[in-house]
C-alpha positions as CSV (number, residue, x, y, z in Angstrom):
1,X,166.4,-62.8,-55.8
2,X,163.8,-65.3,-55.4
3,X,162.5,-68.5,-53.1
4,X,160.9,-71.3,-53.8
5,X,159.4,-74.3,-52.3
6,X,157.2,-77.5,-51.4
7,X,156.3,-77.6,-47.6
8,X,154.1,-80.3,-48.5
9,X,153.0,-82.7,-51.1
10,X,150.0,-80.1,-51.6
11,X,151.0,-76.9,-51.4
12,X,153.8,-75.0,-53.1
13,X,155.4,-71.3,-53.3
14,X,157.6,-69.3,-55.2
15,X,158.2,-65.9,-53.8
16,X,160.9,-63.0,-55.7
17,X,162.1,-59.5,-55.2
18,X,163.5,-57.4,-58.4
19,X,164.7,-54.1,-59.3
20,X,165.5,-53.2,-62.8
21,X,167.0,-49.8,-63.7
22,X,166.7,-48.5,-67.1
23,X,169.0,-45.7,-68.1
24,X,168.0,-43.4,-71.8
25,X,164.6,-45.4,-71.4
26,X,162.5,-44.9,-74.7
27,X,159.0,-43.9,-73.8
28,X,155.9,-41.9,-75.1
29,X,155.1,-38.2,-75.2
30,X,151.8,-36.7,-75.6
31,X,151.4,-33.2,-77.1
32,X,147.7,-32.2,-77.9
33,X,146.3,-35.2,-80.1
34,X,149.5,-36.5,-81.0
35,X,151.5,-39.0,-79.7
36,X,155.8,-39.3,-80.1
37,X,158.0,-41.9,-79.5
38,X,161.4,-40.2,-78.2
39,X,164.2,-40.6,-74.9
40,X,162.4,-39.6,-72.1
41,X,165.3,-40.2,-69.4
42,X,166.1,-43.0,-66.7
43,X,163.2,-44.8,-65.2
44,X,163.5,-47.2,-62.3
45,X,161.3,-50.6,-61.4
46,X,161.2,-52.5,-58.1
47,X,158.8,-54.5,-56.9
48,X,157.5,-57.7,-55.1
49,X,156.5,-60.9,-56.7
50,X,154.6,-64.0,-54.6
51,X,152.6,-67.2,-55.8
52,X,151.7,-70.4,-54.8
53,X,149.3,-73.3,-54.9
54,X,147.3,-75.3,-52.3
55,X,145.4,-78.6,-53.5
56,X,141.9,-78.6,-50.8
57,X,141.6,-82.3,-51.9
58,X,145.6,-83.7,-51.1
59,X,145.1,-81.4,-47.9
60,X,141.7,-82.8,-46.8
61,X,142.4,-86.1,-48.2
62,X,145.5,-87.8,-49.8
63,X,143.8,-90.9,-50.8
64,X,140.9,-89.2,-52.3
65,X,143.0,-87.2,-54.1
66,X,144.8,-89.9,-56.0
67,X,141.4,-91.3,-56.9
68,X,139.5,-88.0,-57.7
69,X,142.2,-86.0,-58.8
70,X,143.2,-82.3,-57.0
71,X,141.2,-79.0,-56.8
72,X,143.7,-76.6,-56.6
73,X,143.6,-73.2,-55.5
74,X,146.4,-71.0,-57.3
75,X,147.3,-67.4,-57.1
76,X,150.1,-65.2,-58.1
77,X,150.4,-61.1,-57.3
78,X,153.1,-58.7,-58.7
79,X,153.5,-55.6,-56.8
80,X,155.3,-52.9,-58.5
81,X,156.3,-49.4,-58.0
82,X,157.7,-47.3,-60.9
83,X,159.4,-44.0,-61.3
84,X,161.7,-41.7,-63.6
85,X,164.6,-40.8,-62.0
86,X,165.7,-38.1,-64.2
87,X,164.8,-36.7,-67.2
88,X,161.8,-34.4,-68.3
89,X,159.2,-36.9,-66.3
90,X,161.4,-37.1,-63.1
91,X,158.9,-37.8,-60.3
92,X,156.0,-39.6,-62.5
93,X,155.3,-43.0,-63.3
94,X,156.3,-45.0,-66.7
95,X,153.6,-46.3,-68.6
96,X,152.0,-49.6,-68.5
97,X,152.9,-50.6,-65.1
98,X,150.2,-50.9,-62.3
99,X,151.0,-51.1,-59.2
100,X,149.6,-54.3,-59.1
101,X,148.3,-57.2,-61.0
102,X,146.7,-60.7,-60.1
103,X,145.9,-64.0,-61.5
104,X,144.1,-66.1,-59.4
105,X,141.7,-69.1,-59.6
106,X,140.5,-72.5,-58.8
107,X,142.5,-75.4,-61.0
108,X,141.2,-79.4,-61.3
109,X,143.0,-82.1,-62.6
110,X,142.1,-85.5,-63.1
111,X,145.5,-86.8,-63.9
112,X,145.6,-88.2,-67.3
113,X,142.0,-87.4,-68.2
114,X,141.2,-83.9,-67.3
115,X,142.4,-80.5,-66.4
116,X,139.6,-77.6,-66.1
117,X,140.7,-73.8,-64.6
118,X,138.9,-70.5,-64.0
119,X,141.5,-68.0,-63.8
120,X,141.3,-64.6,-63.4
121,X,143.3,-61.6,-64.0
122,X,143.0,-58.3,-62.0
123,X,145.2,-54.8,-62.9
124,X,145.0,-51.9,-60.8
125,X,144.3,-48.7,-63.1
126,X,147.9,-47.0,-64.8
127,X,149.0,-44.4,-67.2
128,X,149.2,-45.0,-70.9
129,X,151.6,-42.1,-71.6
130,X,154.8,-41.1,-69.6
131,X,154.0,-38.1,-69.1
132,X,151.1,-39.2,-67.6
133,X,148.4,-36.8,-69.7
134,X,150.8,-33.3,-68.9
135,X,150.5,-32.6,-72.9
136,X,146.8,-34.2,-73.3
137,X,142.9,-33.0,-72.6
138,X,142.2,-36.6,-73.3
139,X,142.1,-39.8,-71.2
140,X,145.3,-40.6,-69.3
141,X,144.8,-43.7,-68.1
142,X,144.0,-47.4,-68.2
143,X,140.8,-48.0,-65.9
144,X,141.2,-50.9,-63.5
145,X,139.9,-54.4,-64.8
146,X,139.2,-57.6,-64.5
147,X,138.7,-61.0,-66.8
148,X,137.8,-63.9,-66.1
149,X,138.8,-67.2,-68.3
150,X,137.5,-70.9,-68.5
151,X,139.9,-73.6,-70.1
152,X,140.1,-77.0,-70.6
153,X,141.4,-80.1,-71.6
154,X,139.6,-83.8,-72.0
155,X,141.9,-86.7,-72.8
156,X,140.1,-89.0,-74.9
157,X,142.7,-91.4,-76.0
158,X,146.1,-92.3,-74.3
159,X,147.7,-89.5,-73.9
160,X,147.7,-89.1,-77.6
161,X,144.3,-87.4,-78.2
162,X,142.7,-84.5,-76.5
163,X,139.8,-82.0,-76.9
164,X,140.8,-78.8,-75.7
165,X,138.3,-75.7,-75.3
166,X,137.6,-72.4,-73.8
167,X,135.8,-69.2,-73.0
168,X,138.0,-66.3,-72.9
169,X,136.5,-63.2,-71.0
170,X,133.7,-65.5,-69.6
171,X,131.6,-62.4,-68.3
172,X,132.4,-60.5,-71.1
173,X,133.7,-57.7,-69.4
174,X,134.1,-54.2,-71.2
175,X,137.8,-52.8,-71.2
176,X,140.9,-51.9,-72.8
177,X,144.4,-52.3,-72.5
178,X,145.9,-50.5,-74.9
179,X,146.2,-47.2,-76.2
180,X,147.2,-45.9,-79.5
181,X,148.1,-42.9,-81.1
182,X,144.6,-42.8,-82.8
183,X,142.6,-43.9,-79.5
184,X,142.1,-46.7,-77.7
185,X,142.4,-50.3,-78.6
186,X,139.2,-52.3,-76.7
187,X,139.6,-55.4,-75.6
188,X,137.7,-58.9,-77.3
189,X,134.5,-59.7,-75.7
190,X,133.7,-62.6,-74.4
191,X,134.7,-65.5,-77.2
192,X,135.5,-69.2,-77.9
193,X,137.9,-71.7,-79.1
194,X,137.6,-75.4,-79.3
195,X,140.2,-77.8,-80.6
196,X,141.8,-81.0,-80.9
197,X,145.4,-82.1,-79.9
198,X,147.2,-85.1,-81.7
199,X,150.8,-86.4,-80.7
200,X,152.5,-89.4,-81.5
């Protein structure tokens, strides 16, 4: 269940509540140094989702903004809280779900020519296993972390052309997200795209 909405020509939200209940949820074991996929029992997710969007220019000044284009301030948080229910983890969390997670970041658009963000993604620590390390001496978690990304877009010819580019983990921060039955899986550093977009 969910709300959304425009109060004003430069703001927006969209706001949501959800629970999902998973019954014979497949999930991962840990015994010593290896790893097992197998039914671990029913697990059940409820949480809390709000975003929105706030152009500084539109709010400070409409008719500047449709002349230098809006600087918008966006955001989005997902709170979650996660438990088995039943089965040999009753009482412990699933893996892979923090209890929250952001994005948020500054966003400018100069319609038809440019659009330039900074957006940033932030995720509270969280197990990797269900068990949550009962059958490991090994790490048992994900550490918190956060990454940063630059991206943009230049139209250089009608709509038609653009150059698009980027910097993905723009202060190269060291982490991981993943973990696999063999360690875990870092996370790129800091790296680059650039590229060029065609339609007709």
């Amino acid at each position: 269940a969910g709300l959304r909405g425009r109060p004003a020509s430069w703001a927006t939200y969209d706001t949501s509540v959800f629970v999902t209940n998973y019954d014979n949820y497949f999930g991962t074991v840990t015994v010593g140094s290896s790893t097992q996929r197998q039914n671990v029992g029913r697990a059940l997710y409820y949480g809390f989702e709000v975003g929105g969007e706030v152009d500084v220019i539109g709010w400070a000044d409409p008719a500047l903004a449709a002349q230098a284009g809006s600087l918008s301030l966006t955001g989005n948080a997902s709170f979650l809280s996660a438990e088995f229910e039943e089965g040999p983890f009753k009482g412990r969390e699933p893996a892979y779900a923090p209890n929250y997670l952001l994005r948020v970041g500054p966003v400018y658009r100069w319609p038809g020519r440019v659009k330039l963000s900074l957006l940033g993604t932030l995720v509270e620590s969280h197990y990797w296993a269900d068990d949550n390390g009962a059958g490991t001496t090994g790490t048992t978690g994900v550490p918190a972390y956060a990454v940063w990304d630059l991206t943009g877009e230049v139209n250089v010819w009608k709509d038609a052309a653009k150059v698009i580019f980027g910097v993905n983990n723009l202060f190269d921060e060291r982490y991981y997200s993943r973990v696999r039955s063999d360690g875990i899986e870092p996370a790129l550093d800091r790296n680059f795209y650039l590229g060029f977009s065609l339609a007709w």
